[in-house]
mmCIF entry with sequence, helices, sheets and N, C-alpha, C, O atoms, coordinates in Angstrom:
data_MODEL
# 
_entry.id   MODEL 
# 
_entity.id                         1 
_entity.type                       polymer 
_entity.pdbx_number_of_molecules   1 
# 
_entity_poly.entity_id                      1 
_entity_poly.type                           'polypeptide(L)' 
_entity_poly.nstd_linkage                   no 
_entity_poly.nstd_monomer                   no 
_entity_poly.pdbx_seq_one_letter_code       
;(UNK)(UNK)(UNK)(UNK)(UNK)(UNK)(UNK)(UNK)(UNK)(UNK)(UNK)(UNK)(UNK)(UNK)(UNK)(UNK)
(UNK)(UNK)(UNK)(UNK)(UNK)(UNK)(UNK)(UNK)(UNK)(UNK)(UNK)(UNK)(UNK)(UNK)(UNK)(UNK)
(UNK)(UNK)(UNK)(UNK)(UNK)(UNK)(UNK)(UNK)(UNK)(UNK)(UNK)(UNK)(UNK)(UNK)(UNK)(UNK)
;
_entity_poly.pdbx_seq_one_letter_code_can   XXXXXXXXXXXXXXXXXXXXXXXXXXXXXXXXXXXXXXXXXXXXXXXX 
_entity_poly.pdbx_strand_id                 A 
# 
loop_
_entity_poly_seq.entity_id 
_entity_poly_seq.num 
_entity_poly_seq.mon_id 
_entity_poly_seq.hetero 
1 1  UNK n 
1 2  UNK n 
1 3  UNK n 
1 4  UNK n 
1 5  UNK n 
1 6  UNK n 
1 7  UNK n 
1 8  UNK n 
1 9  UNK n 
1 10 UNK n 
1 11 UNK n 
1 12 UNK n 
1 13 UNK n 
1 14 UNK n 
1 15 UNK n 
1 16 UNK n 
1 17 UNK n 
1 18 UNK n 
1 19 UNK n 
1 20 UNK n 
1 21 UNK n 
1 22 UNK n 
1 23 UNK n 
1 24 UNK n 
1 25 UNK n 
1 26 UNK n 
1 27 UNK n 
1 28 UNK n 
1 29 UNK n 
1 30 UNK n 
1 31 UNK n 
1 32 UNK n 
1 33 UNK n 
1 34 UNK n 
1 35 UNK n 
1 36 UNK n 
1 37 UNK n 
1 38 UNK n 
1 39 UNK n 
1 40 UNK n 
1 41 UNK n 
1 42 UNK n 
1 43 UNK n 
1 44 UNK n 
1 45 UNK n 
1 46 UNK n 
1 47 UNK n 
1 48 UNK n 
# 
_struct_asym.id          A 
_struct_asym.entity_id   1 
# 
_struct_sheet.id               AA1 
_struct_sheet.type             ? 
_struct_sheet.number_strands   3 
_struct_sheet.details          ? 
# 
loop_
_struct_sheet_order.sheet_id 
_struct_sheet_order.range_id_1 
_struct_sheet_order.range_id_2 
_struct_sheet_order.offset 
_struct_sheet_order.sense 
AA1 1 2 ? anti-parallel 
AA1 2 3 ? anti-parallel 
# 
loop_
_struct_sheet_range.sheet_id 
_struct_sheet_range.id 
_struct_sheet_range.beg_label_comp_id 
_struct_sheet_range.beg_label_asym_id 
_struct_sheet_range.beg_label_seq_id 
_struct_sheet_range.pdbx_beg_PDB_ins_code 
_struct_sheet_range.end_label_comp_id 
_struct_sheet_range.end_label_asym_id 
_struct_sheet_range.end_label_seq_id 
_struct_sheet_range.pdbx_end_PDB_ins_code 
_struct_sheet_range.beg_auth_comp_id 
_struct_sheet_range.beg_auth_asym_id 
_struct_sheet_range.beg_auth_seq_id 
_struct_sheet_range.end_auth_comp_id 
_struct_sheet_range.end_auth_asym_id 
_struct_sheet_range.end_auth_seq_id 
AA1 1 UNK A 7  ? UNK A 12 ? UNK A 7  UNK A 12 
AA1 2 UNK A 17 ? UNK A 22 ? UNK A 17 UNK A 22 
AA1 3 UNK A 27 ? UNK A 32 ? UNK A 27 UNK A 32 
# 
loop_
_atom_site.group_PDB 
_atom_site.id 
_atom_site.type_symbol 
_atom_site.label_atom_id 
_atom_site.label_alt_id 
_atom_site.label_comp_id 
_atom_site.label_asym_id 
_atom_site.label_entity_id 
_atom_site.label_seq_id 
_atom_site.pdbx_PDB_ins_code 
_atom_site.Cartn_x 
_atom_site.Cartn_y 
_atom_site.Cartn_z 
_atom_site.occupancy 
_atom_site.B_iso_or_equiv 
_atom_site.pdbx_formal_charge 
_atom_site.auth_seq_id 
_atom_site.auth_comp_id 
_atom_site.auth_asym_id 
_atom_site.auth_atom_id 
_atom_site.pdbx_PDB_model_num 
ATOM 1   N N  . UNK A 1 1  ? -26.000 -46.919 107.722 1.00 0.00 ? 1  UNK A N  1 
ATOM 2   C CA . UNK A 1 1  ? -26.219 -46.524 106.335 1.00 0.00 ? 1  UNK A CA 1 
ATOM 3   C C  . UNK A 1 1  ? -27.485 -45.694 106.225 1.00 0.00 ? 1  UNK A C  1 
ATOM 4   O O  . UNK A 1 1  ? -28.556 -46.296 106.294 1.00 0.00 ? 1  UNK A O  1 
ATOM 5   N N  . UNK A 1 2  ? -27.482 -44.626 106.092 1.00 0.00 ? 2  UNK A N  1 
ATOM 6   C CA . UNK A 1 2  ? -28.680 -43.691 105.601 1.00 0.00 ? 2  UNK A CA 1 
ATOM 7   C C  . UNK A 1 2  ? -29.675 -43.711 104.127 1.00 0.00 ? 2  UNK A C  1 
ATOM 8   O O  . UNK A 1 2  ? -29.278 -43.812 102.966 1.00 0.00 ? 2  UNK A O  1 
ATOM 9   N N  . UNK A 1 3  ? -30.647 -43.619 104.478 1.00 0.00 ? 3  UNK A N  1 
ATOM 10  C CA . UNK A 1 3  ? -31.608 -44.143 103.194 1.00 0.00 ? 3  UNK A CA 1 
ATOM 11  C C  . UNK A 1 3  ? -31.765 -45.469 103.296 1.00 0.00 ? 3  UNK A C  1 
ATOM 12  O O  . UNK A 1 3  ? -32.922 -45.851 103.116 1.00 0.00 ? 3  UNK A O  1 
ATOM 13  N N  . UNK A 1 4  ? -30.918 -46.336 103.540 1.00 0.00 ? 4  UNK A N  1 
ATOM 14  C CA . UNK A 1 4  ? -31.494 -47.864 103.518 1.00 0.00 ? 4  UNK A CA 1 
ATOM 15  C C  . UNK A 1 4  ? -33.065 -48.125 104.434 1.00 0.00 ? 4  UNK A C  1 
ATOM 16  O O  . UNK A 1 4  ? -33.338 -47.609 105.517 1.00 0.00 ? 4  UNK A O  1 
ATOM 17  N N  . UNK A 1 5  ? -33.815 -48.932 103.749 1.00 0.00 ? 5  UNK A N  1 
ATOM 18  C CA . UNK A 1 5  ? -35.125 -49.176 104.135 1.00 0.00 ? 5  UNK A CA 1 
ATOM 19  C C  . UNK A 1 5  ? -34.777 -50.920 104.830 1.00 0.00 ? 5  UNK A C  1 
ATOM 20  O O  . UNK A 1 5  ? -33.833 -51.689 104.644 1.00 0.00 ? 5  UNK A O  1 
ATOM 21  N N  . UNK A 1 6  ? -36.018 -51.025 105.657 1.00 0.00 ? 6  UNK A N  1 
ATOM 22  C CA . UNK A 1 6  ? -36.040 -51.929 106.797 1.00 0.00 ? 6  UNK A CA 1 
ATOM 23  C C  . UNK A 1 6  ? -37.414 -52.554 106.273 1.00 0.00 ? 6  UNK A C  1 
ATOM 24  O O  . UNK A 1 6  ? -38.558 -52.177 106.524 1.00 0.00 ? 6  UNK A O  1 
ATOM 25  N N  . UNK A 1 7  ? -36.938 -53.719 105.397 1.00 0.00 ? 7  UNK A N  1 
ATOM 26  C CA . UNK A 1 7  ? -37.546 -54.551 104.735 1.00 0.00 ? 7  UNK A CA 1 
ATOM 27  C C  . UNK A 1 7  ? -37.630 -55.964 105.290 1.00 0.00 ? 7  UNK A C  1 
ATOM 28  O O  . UNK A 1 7  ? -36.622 -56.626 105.537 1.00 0.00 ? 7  UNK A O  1 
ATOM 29  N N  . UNK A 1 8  ? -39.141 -56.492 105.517 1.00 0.00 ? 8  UNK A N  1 
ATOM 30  C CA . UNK A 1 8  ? -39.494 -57.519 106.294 1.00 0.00 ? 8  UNK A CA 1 
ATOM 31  C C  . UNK A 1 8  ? -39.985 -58.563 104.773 1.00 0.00 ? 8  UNK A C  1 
ATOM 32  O O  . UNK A 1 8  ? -40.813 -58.155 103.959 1.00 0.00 ? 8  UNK A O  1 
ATOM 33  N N  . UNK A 1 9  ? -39.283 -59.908 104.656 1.00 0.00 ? 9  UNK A N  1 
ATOM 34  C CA . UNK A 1 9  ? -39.497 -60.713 103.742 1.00 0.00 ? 9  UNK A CA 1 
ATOM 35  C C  . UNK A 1 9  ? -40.340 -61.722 103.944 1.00 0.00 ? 9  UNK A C  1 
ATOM 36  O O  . UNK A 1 9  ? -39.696 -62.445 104.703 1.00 0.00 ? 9  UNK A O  1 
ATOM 37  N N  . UNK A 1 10 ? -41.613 -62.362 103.711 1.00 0.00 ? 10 UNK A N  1 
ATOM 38  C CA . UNK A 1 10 ? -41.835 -63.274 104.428 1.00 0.00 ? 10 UNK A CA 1 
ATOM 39  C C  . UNK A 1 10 ? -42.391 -64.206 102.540 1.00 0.00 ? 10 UNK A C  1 
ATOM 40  O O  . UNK A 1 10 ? -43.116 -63.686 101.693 1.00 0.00 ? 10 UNK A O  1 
ATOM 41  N N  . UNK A 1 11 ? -41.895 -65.251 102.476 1.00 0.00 ? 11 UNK A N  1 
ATOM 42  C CA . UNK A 1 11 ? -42.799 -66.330 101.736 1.00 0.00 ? 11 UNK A CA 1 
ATOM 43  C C  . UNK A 1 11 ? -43.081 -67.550 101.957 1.00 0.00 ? 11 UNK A C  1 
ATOM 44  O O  . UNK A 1 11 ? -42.637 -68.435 102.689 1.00 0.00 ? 11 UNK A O  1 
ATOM 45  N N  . UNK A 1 12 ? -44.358 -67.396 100.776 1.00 0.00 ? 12 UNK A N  1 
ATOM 46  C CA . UNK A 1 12 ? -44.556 -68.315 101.490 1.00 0.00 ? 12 UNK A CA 1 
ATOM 47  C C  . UNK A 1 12 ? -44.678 -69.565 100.110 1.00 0.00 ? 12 UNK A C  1 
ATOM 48  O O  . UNK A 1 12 ? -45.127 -69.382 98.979  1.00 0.00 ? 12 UNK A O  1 
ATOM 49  N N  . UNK A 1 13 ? -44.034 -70.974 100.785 1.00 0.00 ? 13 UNK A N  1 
ATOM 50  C CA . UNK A 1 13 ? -43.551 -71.605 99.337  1.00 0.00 ? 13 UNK A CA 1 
ATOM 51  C C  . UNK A 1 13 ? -44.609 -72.438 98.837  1.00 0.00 ? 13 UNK A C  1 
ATOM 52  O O  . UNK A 1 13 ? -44.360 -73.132 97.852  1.00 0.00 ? 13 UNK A O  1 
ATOM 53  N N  . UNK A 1 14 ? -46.012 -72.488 99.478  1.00 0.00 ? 14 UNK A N  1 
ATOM 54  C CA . UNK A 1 14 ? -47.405 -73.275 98.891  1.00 0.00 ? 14 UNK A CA 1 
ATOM 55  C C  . UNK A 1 14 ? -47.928 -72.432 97.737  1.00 0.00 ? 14 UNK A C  1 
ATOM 56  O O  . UNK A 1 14 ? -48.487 -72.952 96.772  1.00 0.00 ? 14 UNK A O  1 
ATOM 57  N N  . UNK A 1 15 ? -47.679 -70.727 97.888  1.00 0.00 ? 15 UNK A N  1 
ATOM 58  C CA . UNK A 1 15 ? -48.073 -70.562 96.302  1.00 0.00 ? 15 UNK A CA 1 
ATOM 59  C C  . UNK A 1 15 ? -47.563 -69.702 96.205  1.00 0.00 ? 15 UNK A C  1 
ATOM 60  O O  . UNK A 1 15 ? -48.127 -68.657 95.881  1.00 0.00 ? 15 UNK A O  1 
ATOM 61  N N  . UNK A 1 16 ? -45.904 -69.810 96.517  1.00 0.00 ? 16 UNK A N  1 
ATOM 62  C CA . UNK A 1 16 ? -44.719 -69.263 95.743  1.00 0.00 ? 16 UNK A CA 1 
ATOM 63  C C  . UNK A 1 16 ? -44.752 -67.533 95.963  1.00 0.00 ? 16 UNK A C  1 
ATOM 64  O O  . UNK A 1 16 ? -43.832 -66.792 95.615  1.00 0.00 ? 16 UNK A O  1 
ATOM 65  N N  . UNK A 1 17 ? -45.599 -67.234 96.399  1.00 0.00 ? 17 UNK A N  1 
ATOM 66  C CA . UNK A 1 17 ? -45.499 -65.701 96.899  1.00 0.00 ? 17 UNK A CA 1 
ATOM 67  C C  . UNK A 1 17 ? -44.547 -64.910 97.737  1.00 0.00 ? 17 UNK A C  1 
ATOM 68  O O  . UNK A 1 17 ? -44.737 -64.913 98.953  1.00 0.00 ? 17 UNK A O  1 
ATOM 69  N N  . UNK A 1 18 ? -43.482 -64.189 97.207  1.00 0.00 ? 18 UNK A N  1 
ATOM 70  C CA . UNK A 1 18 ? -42.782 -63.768 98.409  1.00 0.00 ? 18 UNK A CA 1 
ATOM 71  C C  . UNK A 1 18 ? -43.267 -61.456 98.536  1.00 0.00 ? 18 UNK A C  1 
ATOM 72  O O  . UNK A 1 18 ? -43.182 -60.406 97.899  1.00 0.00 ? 18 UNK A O  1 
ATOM 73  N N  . UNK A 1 19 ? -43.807 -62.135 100.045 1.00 0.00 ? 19 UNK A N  1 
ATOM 74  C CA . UNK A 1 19 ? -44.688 -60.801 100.097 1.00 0.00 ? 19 UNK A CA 1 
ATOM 75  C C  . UNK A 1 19 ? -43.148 -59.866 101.184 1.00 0.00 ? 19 UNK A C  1 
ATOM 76  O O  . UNK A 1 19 ? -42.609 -60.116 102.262 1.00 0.00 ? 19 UNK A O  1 
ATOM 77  N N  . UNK A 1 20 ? -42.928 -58.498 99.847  1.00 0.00 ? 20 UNK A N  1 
ATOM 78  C CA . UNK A 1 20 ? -41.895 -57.857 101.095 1.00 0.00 ? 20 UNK A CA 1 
ATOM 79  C C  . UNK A 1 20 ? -42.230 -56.545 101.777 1.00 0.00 ? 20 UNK A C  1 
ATOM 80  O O  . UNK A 1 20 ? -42.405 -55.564 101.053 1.00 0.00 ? 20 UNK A O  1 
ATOM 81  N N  . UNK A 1 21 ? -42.318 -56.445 102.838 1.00 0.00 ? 21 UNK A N  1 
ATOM 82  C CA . UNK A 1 21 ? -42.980 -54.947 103.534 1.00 0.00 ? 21 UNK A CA 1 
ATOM 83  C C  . UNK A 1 21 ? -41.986 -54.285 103.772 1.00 0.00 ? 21 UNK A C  1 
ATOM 84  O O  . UNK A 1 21 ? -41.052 -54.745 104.429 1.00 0.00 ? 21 UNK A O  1 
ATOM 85  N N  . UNK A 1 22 ? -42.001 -52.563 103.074 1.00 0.00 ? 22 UNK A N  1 
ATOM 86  C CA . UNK A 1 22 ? -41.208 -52.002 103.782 1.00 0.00 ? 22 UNK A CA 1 
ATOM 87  C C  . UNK A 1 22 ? -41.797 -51.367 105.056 1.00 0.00 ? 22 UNK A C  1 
ATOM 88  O O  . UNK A 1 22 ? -42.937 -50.914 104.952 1.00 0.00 ? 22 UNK A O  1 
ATOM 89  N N  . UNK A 1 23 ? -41.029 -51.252 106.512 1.00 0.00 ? 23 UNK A N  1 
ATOM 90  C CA . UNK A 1 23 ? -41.593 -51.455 107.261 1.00 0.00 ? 23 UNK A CA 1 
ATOM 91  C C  . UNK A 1 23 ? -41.439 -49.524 107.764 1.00 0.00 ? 23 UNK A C  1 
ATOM 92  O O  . UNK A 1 23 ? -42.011 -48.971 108.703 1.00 0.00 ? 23 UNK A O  1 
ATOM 93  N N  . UNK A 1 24 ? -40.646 -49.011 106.924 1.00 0.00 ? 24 UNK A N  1 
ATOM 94  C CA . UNK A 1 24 ? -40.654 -47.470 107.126 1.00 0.00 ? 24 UNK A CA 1 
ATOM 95  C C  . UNK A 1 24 ? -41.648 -46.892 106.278 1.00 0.00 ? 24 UNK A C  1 
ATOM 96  O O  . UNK A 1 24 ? -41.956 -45.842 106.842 1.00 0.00 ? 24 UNK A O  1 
ATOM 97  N N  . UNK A 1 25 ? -42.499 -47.034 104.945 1.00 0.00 ? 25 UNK A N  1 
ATOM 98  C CA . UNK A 1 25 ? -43.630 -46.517 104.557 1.00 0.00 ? 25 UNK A CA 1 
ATOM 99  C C  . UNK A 1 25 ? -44.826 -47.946 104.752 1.00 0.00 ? 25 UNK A C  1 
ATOM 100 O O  . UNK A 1 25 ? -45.971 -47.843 104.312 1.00 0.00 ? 25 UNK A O  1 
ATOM 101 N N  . UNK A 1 26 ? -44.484 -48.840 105.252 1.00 0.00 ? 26 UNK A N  1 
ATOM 102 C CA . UNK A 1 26 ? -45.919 -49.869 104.892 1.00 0.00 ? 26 UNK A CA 1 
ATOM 103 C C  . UNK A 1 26 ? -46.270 -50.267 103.666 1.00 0.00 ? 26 UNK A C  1 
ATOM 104 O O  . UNK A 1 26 ? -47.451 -50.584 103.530 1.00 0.00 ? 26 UNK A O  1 
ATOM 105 N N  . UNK A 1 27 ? -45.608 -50.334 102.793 1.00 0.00 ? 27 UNK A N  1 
ATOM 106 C CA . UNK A 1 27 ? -45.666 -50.469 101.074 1.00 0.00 ? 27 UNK A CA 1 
ATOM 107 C C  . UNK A 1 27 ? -45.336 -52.031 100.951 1.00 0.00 ? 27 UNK A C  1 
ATOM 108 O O  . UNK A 1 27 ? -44.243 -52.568 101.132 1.00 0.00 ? 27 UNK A O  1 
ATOM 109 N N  . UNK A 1 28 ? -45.978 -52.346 100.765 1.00 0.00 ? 28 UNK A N  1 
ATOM 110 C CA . UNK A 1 28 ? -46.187 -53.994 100.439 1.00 0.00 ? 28 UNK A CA 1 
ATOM 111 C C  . UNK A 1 28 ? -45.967 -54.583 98.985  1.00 0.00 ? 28 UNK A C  1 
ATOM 112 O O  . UNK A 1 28 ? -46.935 -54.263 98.295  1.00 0.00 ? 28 UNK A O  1 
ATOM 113 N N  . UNK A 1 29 ? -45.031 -55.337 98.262  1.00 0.00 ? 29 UNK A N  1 
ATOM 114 C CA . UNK A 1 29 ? -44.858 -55.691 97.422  1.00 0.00 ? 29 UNK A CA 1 
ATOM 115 C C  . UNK A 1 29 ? -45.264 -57.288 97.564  1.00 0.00 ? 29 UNK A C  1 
ATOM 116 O O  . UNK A 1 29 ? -44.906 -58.017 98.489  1.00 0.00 ? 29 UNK A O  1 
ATOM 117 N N  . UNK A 1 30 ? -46.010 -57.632 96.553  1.00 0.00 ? 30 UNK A N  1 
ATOM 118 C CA . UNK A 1 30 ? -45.726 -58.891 96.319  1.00 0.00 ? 30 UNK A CA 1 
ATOM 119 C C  . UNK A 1 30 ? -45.213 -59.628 94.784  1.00 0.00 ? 30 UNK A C  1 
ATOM 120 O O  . UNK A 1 30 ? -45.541 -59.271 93.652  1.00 0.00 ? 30 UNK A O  1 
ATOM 121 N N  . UNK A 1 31 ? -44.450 -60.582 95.122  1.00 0.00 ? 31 UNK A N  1 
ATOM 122 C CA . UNK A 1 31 ? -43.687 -61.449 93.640  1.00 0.00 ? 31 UNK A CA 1 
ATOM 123 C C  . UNK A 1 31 ? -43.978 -62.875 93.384  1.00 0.00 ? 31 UNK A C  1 
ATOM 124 O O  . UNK A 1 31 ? -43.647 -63.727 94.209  1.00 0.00 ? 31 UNK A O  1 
ATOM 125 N N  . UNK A 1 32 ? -44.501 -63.138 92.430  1.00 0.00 ? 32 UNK A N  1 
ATOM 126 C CA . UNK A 1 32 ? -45.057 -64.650 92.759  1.00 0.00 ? 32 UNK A CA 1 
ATOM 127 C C  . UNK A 1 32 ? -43.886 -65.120 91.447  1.00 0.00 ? 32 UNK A C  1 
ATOM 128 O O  . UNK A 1 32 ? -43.805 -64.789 90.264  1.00 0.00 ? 32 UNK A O  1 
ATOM 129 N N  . UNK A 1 33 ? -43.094 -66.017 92.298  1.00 0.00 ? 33 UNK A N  1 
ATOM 130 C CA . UNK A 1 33 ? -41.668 -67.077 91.993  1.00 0.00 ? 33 UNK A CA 1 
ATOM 131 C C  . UNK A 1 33 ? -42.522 -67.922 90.918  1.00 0.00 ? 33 UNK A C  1 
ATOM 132 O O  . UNK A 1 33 ? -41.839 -68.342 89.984  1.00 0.00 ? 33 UNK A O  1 
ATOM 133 N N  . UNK A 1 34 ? -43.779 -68.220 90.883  1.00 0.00 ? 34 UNK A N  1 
ATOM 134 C CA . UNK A 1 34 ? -43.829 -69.598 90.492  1.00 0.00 ? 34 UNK A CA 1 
ATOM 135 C C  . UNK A 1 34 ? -44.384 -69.579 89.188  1.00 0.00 ? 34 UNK A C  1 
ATOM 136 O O  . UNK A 1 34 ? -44.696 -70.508 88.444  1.00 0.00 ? 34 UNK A O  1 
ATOM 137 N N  . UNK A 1 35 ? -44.468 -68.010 89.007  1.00 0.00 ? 35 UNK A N  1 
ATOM 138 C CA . UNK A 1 35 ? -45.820 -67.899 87.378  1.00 0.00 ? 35 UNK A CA 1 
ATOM 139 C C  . UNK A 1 35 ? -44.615 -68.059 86.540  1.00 0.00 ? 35 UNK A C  1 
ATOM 140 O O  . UNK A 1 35 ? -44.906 -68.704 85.533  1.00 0.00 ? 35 UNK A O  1 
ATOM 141 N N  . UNK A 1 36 ? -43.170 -67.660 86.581  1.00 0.00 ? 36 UNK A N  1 
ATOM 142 C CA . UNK A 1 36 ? -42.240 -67.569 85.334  1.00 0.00 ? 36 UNK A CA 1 
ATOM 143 C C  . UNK A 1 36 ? -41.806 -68.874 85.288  1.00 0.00 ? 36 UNK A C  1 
ATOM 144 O O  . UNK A 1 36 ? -40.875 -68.850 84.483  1.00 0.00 ? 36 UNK A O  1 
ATOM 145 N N  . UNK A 1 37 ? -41.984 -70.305 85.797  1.00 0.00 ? 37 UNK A N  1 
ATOM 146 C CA . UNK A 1 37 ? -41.448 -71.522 85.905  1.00 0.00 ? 37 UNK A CA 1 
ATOM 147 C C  . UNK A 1 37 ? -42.334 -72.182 85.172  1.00 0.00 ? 37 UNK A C  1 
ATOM 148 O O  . UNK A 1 37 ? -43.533 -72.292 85.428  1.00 0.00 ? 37 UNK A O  1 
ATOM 149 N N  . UNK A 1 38 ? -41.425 -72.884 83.731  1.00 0.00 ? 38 UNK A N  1 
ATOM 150 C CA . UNK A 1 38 ? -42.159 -73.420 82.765  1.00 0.00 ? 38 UNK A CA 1 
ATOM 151 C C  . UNK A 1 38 ? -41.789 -74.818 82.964  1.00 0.00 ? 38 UNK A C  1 
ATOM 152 O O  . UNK A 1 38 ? -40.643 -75.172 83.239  1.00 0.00 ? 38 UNK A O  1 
ATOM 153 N N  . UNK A 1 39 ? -42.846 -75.655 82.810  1.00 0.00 ? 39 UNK A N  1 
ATOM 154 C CA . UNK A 1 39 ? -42.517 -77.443 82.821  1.00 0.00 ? 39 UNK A CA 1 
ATOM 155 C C  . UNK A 1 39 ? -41.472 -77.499 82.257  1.00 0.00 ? 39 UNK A C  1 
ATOM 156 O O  . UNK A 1 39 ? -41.385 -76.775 81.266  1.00 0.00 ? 39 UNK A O  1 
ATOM 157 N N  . UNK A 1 40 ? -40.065 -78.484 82.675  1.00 0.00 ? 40 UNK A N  1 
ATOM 158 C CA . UNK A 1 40 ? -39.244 -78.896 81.650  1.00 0.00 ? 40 UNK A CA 1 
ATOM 159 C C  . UNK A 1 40 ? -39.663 -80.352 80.914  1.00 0.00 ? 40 UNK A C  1 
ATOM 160 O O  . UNK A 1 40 ? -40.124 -81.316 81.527  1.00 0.00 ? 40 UNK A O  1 
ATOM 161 N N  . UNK A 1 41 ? -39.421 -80.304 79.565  1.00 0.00 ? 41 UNK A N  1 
ATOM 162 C CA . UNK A 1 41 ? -39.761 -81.433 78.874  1.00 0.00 ? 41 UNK A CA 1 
ATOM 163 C C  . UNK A 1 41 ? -38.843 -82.045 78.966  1.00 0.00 ? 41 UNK A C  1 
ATOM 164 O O  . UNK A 1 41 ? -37.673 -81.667 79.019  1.00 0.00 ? 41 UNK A O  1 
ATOM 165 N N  . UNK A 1 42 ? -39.520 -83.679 79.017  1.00 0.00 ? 42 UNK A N  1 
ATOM 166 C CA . UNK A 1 42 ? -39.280 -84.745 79.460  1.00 0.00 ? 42 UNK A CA 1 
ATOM 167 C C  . UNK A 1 42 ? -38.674 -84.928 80.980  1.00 0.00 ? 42 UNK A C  1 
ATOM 168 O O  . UNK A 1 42 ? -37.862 -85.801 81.285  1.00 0.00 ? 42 UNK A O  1 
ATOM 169 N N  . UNK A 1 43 ? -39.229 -83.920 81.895  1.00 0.00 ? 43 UNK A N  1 
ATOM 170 C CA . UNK A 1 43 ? -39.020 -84.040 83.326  1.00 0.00 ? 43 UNK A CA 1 
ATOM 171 C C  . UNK A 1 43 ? -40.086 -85.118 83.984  1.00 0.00 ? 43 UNK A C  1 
ATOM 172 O O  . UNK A 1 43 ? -39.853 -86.036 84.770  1.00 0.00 ? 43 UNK A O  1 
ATOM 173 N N  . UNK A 1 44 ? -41.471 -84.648 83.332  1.00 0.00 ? 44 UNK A N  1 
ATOM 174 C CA . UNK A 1 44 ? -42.375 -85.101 83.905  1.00 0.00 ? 44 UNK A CA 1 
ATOM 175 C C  . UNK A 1 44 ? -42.533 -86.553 83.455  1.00 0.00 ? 44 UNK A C  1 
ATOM 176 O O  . UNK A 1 44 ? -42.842 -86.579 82.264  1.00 0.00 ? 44 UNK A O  1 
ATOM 177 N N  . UNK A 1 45 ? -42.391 -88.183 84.180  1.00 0.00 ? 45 UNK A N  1 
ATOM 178 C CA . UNK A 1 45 ? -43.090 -88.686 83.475  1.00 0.00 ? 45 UNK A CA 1 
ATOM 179 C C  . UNK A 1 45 ? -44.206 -88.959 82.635  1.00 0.00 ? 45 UNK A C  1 
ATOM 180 O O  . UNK A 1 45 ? -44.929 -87.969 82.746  1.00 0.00 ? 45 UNK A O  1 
ATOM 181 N N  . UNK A 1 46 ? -44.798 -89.869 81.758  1.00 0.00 ? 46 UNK A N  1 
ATOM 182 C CA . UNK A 1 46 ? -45.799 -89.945 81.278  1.00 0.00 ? 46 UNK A CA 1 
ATOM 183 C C  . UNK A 1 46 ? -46.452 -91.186 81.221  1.00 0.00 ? 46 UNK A C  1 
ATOM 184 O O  . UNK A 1 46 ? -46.230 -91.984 80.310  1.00 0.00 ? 46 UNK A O  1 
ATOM 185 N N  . UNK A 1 47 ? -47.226 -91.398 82.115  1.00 0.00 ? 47 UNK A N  1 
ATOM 186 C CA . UNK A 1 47 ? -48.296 -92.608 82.461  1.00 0.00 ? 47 UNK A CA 1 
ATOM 187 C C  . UNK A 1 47 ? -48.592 -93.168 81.347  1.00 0.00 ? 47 UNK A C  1 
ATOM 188 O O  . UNK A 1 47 ? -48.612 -92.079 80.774  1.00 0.00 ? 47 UNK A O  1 
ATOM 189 N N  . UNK A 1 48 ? -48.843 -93.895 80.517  1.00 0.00 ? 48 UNK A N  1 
ATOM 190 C CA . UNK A 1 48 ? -50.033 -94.423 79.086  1.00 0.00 ? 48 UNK A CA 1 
ATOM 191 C C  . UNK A 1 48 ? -50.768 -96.025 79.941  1.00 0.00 ? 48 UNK A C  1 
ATOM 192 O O  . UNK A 1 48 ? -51.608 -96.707 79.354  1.00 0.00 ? 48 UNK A O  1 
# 
């Protein structure tokens, strides 16, 4: 397939970062999984 880029994925799941390199320009993206994840209520218990 021509034009397709050769993309190296690596994350990492302690702080949800998935860093992807393309490995034909060196352009480094990173996406952090964990900032859009909101507590669900009443998941968490609650100690008193």
């Amino acid at each position: 397939m021509e034009g397709k880029e050769k993309l190296k994925e690596e994350f990492n799941p302690v702080s949800g970062v998935l860093r992807i390199t393309n490995l034909d320009t060196g352009e480094v993206e990173e996406q952090n999984h964990y900032e859009d994840i909101k507590p669900v209520e009443g998941a968490t218990p609650e100690f008193n």
